[in-house]
N, C-alpha and C positions, 0 to 999 in steps of 0.2 A: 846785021842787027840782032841785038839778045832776045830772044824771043821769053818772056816771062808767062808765069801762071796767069797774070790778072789778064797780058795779051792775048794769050791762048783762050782764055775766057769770053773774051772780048770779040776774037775771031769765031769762038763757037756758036757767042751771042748769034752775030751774020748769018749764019753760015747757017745754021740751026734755027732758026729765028720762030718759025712753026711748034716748037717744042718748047718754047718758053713763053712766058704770060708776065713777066719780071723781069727790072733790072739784075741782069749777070755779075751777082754777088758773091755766088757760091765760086767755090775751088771745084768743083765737079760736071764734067761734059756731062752732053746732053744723052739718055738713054740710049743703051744699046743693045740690041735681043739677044744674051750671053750662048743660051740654048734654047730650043725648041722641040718640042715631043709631043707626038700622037700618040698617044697612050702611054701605058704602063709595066712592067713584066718585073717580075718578081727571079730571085734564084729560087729553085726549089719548088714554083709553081706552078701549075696548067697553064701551057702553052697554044694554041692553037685552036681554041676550043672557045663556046662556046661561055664558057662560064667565065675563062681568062678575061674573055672582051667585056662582058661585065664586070670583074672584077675591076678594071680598067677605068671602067666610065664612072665608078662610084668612089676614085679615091683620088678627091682634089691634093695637090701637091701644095699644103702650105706652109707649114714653116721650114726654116734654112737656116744652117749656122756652120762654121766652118771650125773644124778641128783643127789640135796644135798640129798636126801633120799635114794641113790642108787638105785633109778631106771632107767632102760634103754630106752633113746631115741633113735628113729632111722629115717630117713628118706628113706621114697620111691619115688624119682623123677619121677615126669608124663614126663621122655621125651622121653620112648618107647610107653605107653599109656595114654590118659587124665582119662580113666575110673576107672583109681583105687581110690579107696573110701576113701581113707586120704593119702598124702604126707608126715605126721610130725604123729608120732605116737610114743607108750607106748608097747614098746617088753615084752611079758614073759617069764620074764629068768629062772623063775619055771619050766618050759616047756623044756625038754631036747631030745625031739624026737618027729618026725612025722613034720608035716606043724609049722613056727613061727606063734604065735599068735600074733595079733596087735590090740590097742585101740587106734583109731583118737586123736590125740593131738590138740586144745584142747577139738576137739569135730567134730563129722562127718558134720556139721551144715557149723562151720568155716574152712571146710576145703573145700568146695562146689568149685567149678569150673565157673557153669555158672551162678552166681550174683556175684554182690557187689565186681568185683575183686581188691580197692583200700583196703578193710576188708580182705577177704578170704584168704588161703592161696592155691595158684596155685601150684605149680613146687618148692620145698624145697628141695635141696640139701647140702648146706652146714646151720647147725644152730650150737649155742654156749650154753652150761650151764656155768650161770655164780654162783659159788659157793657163791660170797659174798653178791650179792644182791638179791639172790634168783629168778634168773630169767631166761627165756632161750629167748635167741635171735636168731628169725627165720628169714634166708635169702629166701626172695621169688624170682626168677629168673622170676618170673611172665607167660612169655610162658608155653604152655604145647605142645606136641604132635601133629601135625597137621596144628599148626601155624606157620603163619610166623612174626606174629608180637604179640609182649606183649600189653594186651589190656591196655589203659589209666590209672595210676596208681597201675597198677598190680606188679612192679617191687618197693619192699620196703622193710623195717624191721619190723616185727610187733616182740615186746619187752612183755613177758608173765609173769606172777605168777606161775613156777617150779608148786606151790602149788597145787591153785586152776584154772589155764588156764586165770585168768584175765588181758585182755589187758593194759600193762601201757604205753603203745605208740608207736605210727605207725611214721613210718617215711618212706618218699618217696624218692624213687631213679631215679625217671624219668630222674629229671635236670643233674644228671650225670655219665645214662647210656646210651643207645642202643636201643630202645624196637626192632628193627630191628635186631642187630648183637649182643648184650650183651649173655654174658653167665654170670651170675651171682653165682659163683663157691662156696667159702669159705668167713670164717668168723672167727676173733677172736679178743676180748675182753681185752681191757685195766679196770681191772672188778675197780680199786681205783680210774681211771681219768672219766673212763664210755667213753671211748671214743673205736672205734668199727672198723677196719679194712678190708675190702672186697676185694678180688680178683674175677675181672673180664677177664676171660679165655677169651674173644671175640671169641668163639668157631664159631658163625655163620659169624662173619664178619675179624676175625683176629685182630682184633682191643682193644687188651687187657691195662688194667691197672687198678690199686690202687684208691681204695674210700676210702677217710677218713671220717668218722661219727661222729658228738658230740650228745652224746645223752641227754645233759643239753640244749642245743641250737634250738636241730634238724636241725642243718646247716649238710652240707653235701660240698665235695670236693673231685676232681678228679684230681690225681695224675700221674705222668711218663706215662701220657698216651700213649700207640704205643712205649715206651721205650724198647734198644733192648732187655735188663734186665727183662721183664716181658713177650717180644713178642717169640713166637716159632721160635725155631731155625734155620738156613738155613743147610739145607743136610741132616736134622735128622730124619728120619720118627717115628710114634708113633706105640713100638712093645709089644704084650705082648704073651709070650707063644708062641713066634716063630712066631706068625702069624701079618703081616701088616694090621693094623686095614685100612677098609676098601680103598683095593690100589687102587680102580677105582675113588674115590673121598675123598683121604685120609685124614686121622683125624688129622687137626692142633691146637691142645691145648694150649694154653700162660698158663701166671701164673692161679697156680691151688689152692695147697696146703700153708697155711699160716700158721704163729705161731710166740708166743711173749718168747722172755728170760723171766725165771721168775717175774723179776723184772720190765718187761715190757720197758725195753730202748732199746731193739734192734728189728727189725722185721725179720723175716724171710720169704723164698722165694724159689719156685722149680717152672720151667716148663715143664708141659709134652711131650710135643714135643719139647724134648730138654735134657741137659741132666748135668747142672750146675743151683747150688742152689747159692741163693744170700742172702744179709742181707742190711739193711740201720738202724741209728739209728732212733726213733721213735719220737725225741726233733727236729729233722729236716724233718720230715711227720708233724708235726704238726704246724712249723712253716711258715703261710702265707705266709711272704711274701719271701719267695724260688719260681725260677721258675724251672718248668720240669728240665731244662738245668742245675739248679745249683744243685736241686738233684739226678739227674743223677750222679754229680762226688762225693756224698757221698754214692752211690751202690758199695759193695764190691762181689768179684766174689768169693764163698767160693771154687769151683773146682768143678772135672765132678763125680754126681752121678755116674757113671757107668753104668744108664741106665736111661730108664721112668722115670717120678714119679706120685705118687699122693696126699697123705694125708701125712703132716708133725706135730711132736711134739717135744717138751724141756722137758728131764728129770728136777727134782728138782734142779742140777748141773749145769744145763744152755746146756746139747749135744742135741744136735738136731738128731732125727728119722726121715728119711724117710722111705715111702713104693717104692719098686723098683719092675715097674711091668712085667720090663722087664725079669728080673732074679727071677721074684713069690718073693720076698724076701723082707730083713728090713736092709738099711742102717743106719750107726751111721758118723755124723760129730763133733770130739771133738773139743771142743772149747779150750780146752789146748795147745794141741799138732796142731791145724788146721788140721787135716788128718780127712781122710775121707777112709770109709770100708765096706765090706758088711758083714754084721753081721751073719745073716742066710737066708737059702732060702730052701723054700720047692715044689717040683713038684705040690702038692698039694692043693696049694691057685693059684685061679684064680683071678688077677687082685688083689690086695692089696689095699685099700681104706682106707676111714679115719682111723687114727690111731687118738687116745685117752690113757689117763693116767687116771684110776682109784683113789677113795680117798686113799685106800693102796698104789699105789704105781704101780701098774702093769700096763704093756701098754695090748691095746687092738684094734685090729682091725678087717675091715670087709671084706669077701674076696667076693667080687660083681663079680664077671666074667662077669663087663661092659660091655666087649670088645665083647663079646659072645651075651649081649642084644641088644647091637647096629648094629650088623650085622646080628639079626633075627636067630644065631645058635642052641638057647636054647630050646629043644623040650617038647611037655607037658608032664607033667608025670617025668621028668629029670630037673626040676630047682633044687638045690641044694643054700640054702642060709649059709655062715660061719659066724663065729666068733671065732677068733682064741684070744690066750691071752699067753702072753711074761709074768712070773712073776719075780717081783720082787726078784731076790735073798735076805733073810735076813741074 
C-alpha cells in the first residue's frame, strides 16, 4: 500500500490524538521536543560561577531562524537582564543535552551594551534571515533591563553578512519610534523589493503600530499608528498556562507576531493581548500617499485565534501558523477555506514563541516560558530552554 502524506496524517491523527483538538488538515506531524537545555553558557564567558548561573536564568531563548548555511540563530532579549553577554547569537545544534551553547552574533564586541549604542546591538528580539541576500536583519529594541528610555540611536536595524558578521547597513528608527514606550517586537522581510516590515507592540506605552523600512532608501515610515488592528484588545487579558501574566500590573501587548504570503503581497498580523489575526495587502503599506484612515479600511479581520498569540508563519501554500500561548499550542488559518483551528497543543511547551520554517520544510519553534521570566518564577538550577519542531510530512 502507498502510504501518502494525507495517510500519514491521518495515522498521526490516531496515533497522536492527545495533541490535536482538530481535524488533521495540516501537512505537519504532531510536535516533537527537537532539543532540550538547562540552562545557558556562552563562548567567552564565566563559567562555573556564580554569576554564569545567573546569567543563565535571566536569558529566555526566544527567537530562532535558521541561516542559508543551516545554522541556528537565536536571540536572547536583555529585557529581564542587561548583563547577558550577547543578545543575537549562533546556537549549537550539535549539542543535544546539558546547558545551550551560544556564540555572540557577530561578535561579543558588537554586541556591548555600554558604548557606541547607534553601532552595538542592545535588546534583540525579533531578527530576520534573509535567504536571498545572504543577510540577517537584526531588530534592535534598543532599551535594555533597568531603563526607562532607549539611549539616542539605539533603536535601529543593523543589516549583516549571514557569512562573515559584516555590517551592510544600519538604519535608525528613532524618527519613528518611542525611545520612551516603543517595544520594538518583530521583523520580516520583503527579501526581492528589500523592503522590511516591524511590529511595534508599544508594550511600555500602548501605543502600537507598523514601520515600513526601504532598505535602498533608508527612509523609514510609520503606519496605523494606535490603529484598533494592531492595538491590544479591550477585556482581554494576556494568559498563558492558566496563569494572568502579571495581574497586579497586567501585561498589555499590541501587534507582536508578523509575516509575509510567500509571494510577499499580503502582511500578516496577531495581537497578544488580544485574540484576532489580521492581514492588509503590502501594495497598500507601501503606498505613501494612503493615510492611517484610508489604510485602516484595507485591514481585514481574519477571526479569533482562540487565544494569545506570539510568533507567526506562512507555509509554502500561503496558511498562516500561529503559536497560541494560551492553549501551549500551534494554530493554523487556511487561506482557502478562511477557517481557523488549533492544530495541536502540548502541556508541555511553555509559552510558544517564534515560529520559523526550515529550508526542508519543517516548522520550528521556541518554547521561552516568557511569562515565567517576566514574573521572576524561574529558579536557578530549573531554566529549561526548548525547541520543539512540527515536521514536514513528505
Amino acid at each position: 500500500m502507498k502510504i501518502t502524506s494525507s495517510l500519514t496524517a491521518a495515522i498521526a491523527a490516531v496515533l497522536f490524538g492527545a495533541y490535536s483538538t482538530s481535524t488533521m488538515a495540516s501537512e505537519y506531524g504532531p510536535p516533537e521536543l527537537w532539543r532540550s537545555y538547562n540552562g545557558i553558557t556562552w563562548d567567552g564567558a564565566p563559567t562555573n560561577t556564580e554569576n554564569a548561573a545567573s546569567l543563565s536564568v535571566n536569558a529566555p531563548i526566544a527567537g530562532l531562524h535558521f541561516g542559508n548555511n543551516g545554522r541556528a540563530f537565536v536571540s536572547t532579549p536583555r529585557v529581564v537582564s542587561k548583563d547577558l553577554p550577547a543578545t543575537l547569537n549562533i546556537l549549537d545544534t550539535s549539542n543535544t543535552s546539558g546547558p545551550a551553547h551560544l556564540k555572540a552574533f557577530p561578535s561579543v564586541e558588537r554586541n556591548a551594551v555600554n558604548n557606541r549604542p547607534e553601532h552595538n546591538l542592545r535588546s534583540v528580539l525579533g531578527f530576520y534571515t534573509d535567504k536571498t541576500n545572504g543577510w540577517l536583519w537584526a531588530l534592535d529594541m534598543g532599551y535594555v533591563a533597568g531603563e526607562t528610555e532607549a539611549p539616542a540611536g539605539a533603536q535601529k536595524i543593523v543589516i549583516y553578512s549571514q557569512r562573515t558578521g559584516r555590517v551592510i547597513k544600519r538604519i535608525p528608527l528613532d524618527s519613528v519610534a518611542n525611545r520612551k514606550t516603543s517595544f520594538l517586537n518583530d521583523i520580516v522581510v520583503d527579501e526581492r523589493r528589500k523592503i522590511a516590515y516591524v511590529s511595534d507592540s508599544g508594550l511600555r506605552g500602548n501605543d502600537a503600530g507598523l514601520i515600513v523600512v526601504d532598505f535602498m532608501s533608508g527612509k523609514t515610515r510609520r503606519v496605523l499608528d494606535r490603529d484598533t488592528s494592531v492595538q491590544p484588545e479591550k477585556d482581554v487579558e494576556t494568559v498563558a498556562e492558566g496563569i494572568n501574566i502579571l495581574p497586579g500590573y497586567p501585561l498589555r501587548v499590541g501587534i507582536n507576531g508578523i509575516a509575509l504570503s510567500p509571494d510577499a503581497s499580503i502582511l500578516y498580523w496577531a495581537v497578544t493581548t488580544g485574540k484576532n489575526a489580521h492581514s492588509i495587502s503590502t501594495s497598500a503599506l507601501r503606498n505613501k500617499a494612503l493615510t492611517d484612515v484610508e489604510l485602516a479600511k484595507q485591514v481585514r479581520n481574519l477571526g479569533d485565534v482562540g487565544g494569545n498569540t506570539d510568533g507567526i508563519v506562512t507555509d509554502a501554500s500561503g496558511d498562516l501558523y500561529l503559536t497560541d500561548i494560551t492553549r501551549s499550542g500551534i494554530v493554523r488559518y487556511e487561506t482557502s477555506s478562511k477557517s481557523m483551528s488549533l492544530l495541536y497543543k502540548d502541556e508541555r511547551i511553555h509559552w510558544p514563541d517564534t515560529i520559523t520554517r526550515s529550508a526542508e520544510g519543517d516548522f520550528f519553534f521556541t518554547s521561552s516560558a516568557l511569562h515565567k521570566h517576566f514574573m521572576g518564577s524561574v529558579k536557578l538550577g530549573e531554566e529549561r530552554y526548548d525547541v520543539w519542531r512540527l515536521p514536514l510530512l513528505k
